[in-house]
N, C-alpha and C positions, 0 to 999 in steps of 0.2 A: 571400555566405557566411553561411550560418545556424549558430551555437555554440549547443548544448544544457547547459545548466548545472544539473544536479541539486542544488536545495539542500541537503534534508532528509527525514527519517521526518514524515509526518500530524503521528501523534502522538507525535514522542519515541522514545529509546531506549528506556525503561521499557514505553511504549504498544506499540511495536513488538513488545517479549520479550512480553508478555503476549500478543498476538494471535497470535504463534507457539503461545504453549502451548496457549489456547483453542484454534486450528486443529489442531494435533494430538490435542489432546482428542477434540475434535470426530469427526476419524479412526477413534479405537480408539470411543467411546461410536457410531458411527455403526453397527458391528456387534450394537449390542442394542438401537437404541430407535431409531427413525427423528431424533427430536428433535436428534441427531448433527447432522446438515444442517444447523441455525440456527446449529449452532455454529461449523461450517466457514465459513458463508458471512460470519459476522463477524469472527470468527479471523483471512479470509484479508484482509479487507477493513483490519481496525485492524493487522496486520501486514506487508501490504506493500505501505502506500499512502504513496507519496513526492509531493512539490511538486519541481518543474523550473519552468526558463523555455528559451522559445526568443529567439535577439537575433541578429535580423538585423542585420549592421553594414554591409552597401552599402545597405539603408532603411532607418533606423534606428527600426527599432520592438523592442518588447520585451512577448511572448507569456505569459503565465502557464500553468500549467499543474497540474493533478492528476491522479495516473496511479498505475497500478499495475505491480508488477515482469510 
């Protein structure tokens, strides 16, 4: 049986709110300046990038992991 345990935000609650705004920024500026893009793609990246593990408990090993939503 493998349990997935989601620890935490990358970076942080604060990290987190902040790469939402950026990404939304990113959004509306994306309709007048192509430059919009850079900002989506780190927006999305410092906003919804979480640490897990996976722990296998009939092997007993324990996976790290970064992922995003």
């Amino acid at each position: 049986m493998i349990i997935h345990n989601r620890l935490d935000k990358s970076f942080g609650p604060v990290g987190s709110f902040a790469g939402v705004i950026v990404f939304v920024g990113g959004l509306i500026m994306t309709c007048m300046s192509p430059a919009g893009l850079a900002l989506i793609a780190i927006g999305a990246f410092a906003g919804f990038s979480f640490s897990s593990t996976f722990v296998d408990v009939v092997n007993p090993t324990c996976t790290p992991i970064r992922g995003m939503k």
